[in-house]
C-alpha positions in Angstrom: 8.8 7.0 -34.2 7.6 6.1 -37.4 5.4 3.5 -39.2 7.0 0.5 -40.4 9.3 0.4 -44.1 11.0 -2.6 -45.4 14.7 -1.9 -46.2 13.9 -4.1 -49.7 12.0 -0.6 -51.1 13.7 1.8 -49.5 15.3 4.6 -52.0 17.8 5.4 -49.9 18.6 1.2 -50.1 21.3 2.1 -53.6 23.1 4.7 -52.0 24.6 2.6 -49.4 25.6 -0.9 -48.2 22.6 -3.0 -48.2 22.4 -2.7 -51.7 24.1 -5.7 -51.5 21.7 -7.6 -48.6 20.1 -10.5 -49.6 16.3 -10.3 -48.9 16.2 -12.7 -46.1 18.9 -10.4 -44.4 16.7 -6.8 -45.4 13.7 -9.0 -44.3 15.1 -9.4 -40.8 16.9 -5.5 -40.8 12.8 -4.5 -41.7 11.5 -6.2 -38.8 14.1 -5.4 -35.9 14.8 -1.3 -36.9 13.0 1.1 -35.4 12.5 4.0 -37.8 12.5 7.4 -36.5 12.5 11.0 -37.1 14.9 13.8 -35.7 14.6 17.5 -36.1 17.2 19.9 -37.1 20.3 20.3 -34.1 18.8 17.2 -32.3 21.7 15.3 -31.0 21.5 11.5 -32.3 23.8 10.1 -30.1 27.2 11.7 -27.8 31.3 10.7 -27.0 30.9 8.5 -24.6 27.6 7.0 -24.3 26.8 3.2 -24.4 26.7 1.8 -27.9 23.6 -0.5 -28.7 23.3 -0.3 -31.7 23.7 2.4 -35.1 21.9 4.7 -37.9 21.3 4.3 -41.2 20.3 7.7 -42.9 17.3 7.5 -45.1 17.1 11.0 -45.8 18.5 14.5 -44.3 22.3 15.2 -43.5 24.0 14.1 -40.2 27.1 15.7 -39.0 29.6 14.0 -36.8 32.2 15.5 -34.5 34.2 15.9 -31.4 34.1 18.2 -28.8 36.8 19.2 -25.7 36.5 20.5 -22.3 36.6 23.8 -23.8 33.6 23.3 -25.9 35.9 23.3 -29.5 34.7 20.8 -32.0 35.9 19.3 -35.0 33.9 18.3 -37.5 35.0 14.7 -39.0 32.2 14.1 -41.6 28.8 15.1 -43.1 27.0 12.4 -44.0 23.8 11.9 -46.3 21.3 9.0 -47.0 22.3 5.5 -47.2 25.4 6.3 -44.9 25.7 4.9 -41.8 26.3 6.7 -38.4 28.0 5.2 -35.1 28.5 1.8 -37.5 32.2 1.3 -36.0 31.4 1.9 -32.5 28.8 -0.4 -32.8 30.9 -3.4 -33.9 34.2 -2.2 -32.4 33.5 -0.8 -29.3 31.3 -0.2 -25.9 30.7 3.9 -26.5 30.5 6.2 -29.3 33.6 7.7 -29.8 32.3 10.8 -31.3 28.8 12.6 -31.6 26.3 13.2 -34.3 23.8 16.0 -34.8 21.5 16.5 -37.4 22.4 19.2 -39.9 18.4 19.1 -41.3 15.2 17.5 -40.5 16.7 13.7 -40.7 15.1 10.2 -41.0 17.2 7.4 -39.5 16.9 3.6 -38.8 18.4 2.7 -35.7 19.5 -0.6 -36.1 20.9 -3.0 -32.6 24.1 -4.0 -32.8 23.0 -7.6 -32.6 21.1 -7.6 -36.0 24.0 -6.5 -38.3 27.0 -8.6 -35.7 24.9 -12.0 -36.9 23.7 -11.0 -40.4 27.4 -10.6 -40.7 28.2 -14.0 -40.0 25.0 -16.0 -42.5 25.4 -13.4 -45.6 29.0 -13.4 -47.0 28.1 -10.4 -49.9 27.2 -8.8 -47.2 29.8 -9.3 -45.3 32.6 -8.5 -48.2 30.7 -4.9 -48.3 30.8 -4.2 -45.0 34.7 -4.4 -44.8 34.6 -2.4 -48.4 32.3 0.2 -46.5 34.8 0.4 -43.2 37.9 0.8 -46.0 36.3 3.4 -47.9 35.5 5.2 -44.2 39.4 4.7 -43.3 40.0 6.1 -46.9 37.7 9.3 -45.6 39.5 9.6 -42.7 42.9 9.2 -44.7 42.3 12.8 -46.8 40.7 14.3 -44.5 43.7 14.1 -42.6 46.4 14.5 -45.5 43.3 18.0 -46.4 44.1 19.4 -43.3 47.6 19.1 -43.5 48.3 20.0 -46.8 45.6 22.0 -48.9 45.3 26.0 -48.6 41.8 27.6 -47.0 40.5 28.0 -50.1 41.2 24.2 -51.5 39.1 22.9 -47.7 36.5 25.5 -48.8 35.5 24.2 -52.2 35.7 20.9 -50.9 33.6 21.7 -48.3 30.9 23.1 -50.6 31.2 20.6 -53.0 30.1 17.9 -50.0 27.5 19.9 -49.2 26.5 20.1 -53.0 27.0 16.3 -53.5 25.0 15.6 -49.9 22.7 17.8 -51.0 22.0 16.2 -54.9 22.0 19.6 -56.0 24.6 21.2 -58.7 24.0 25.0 -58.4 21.9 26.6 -55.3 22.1 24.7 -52.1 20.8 25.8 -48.6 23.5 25.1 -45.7 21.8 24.8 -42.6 24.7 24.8 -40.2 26.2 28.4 -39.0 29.8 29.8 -40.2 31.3 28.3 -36.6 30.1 24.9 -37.5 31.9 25.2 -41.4 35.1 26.6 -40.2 35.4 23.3 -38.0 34.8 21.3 -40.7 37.8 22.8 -42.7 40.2 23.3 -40.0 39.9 27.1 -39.4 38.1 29.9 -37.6 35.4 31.6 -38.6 36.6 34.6 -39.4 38.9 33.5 -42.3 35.9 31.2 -43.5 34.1 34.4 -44.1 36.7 36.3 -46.0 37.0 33.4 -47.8 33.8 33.4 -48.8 33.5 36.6 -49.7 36.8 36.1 -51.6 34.8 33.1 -53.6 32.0 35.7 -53.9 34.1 38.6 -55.2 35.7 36.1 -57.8 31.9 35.1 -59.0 32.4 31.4 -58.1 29.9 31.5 -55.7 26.4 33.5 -54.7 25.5 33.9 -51.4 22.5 35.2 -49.9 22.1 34.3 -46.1 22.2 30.8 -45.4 21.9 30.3 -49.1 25.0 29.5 -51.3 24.5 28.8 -55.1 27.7 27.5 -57.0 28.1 29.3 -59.8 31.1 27.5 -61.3 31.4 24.0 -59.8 34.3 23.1 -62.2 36.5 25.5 -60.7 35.7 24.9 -57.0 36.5 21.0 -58.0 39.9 22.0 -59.4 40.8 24.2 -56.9 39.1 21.1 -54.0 41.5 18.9 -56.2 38.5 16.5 -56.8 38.8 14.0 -59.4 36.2 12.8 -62.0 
């Protein structure tokens, strides 16, 4: 655990929903969190534990999935600061539906379902961008879905690296802390073909790679070929 911050200073405040919070709401999200600190591949939370409450990322990358009987996971989303982790469970439902692990040293504040459920009900702004935040996560969902159905290897890959870019707030050389088993189920594929893909990326000098280390050396053809619009 951490010392006490106020949610009113907090950088991470403008990259997520309580941007929007009113300060008596932020006051009472400062005073009922509990800040804490998780190392790299610490679980945060598992499928089908009891929900009490959820995580709001102040700084580090959080990567969310499901596992089977078999041990098989599929990644559903990396998420960065001001995000918010185990949010729908929280208001939706009695257990997580899914897990999260921390992809890099990570700083969360856990915050009990009870706080958000009545600050919900007394701050309306806050309440329109709350349903704005669940429709943009169904919108996620939505392509990532419509991804994995449609694009080619290569179009998941660029995408893929241009999250990690983005999550990362870097534009060129970026260090992905999570191994080649843990992209491919992010992207729908086994890691074999995510390697000869990126040594296919590498080979066409769109990427460098150097261990764990990936620089993008031309980020406007990975977006056209991830099919991102600016």
């Amino acid at each position: 655990m951490l010392d006490k911050s106020f949610c009113s200073t907090c950088p991470s405040r403008d990259y997520g929903v309580f941007d929007c919070a009113g300060l008596d709401s932020l006051s009472e999200i400062s005073e009922e969190k509990v800040r804490l600190n998780f190392k790299k591949k610490e679980i945060i939370f598992q499928a089908h534990e009891i929900v009490t409450g959820f995580y709001c990322i102040e700084k580090g990358l959080v990567r969310t999935y499901k596992a089977n009987e078999g041990g098989r996971a599929q990644t559903f989303q990396l998420a960065s600061r001001g995000k918010w982790v185990g949010f729908r469970d929280a208001i939706s439902g009695e257990d997580y539906n899914h897990s999260a692990i921390c992809v890099e040293d990570t700083i969360l504040c856990y915050i009990p379902k009870e706080t958000i459920l009545r600050l919900i009900k007394v701050d309306f702004a806050f309440q329109l961008e709350v349903m704005k935040y669940l429709a943009d996560e169904w919108k996620v969902v939505e392509n990532s879905v419509h991804s994995l159905g449609t694009k080619q290897i290569h179009s998941r890959l660029a995408d893929l690296l241009i999250t990690f870019s983005d999550a990362a707030n870097k534009d060129s050389e970026l260090t992905i802390d999570v191994t080649r088993d843990v992209m491919a189920t992010c992207i729908g594929t086994t890691k074999e073909t995510l390697i000869r893909s990126l040594s296919d990326f590498k080979d066409r000098k769109w990427i460098g790679i150097n261990k764990n280390k990936i620089e993008l050396l031309n980020r406007k053809v990975l977006s056209d070929l991830a099919e991102i619009v600016s």
